[in-house]
N, C-alpha and C positions, 0 to 999 in steps of 0.2 A: 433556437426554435425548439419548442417542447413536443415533445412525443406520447402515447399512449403510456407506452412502456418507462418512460420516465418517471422517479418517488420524487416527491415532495419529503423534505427534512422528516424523520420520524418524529413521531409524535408521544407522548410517555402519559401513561394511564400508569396511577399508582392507586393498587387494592392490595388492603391488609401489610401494608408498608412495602409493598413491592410493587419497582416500578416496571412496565412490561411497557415496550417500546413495538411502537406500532405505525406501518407505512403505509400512506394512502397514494393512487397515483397521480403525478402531478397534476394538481389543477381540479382534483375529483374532492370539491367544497362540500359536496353531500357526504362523501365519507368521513373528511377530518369535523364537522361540523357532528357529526353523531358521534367519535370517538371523545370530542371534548365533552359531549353531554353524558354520556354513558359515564366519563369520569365521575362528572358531576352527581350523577345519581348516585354513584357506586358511593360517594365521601360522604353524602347527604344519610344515605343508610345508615352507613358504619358511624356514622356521627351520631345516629339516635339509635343504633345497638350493637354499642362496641364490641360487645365478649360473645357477642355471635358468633356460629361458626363461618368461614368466609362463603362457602356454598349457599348457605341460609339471606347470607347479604347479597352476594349474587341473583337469587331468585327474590329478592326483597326489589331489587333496584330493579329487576326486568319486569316485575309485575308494576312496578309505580313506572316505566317508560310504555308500560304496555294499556294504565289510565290511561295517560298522555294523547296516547295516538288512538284510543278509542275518542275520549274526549275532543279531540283534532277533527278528526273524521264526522263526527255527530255536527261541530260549527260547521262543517265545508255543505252537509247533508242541508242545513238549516237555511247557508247563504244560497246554496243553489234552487231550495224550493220557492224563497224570498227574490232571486231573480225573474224564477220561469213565475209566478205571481206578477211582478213587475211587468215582465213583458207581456203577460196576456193581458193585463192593463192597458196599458200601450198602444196595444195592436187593435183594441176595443175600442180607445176613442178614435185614433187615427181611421179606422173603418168606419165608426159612427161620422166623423168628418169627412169622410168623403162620401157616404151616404148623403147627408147632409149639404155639400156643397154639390152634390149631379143633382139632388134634388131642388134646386134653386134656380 
């Protein structure tokens, strides 16, 4: 049975050839699931500028996670005003039919 307090295997993020070994707690998908992405940025940087200094790629890879989740947030903005649209749709004919059906 697993616990709050219980890690999950570490996990190894490698920047500027070193790998930095990092624990999420067991079962906490939200956190290793950002540690593999932040990898992923971090190599996507360094891969288009290598002789960076690493600080400079660090804040390169958190301004391109920090698109991301503006980006993210702007879709969720979109779908939810695209719902409450829907619904007051909805609730427009459903009212018109039953206007319509006591009026009969």
């Amino acid at each position: 049975m697993s616990t709050e307090n219980e890690t999950s295997p570490p996990l190894e993020l490698e920047f500027m050839g070193e790998k930095i070994s990092l624990k999420a707690n067991a079962g906490n998908r939200e956190t290793e699931a950002a540690i593999l992405i932040a990898a992923q940025k971090l190599k996507e940087v360094e891969e288009k500028v290598p002789r960076a200094a690493p600080y400079k790629i660090a804040v390169l890879a958190l301004l391109n996670l920090a698109e991301d989740m503006v980006r993210s947030q702007n879709k969720v903005v979109e779908h939810q005003e695209a719902f409450q649209r829907t619904a007051k749709e909805l609730r427009d004919l459903i009212q018109e039919e039953c206007q319509t059906t006591k009026n009969s």
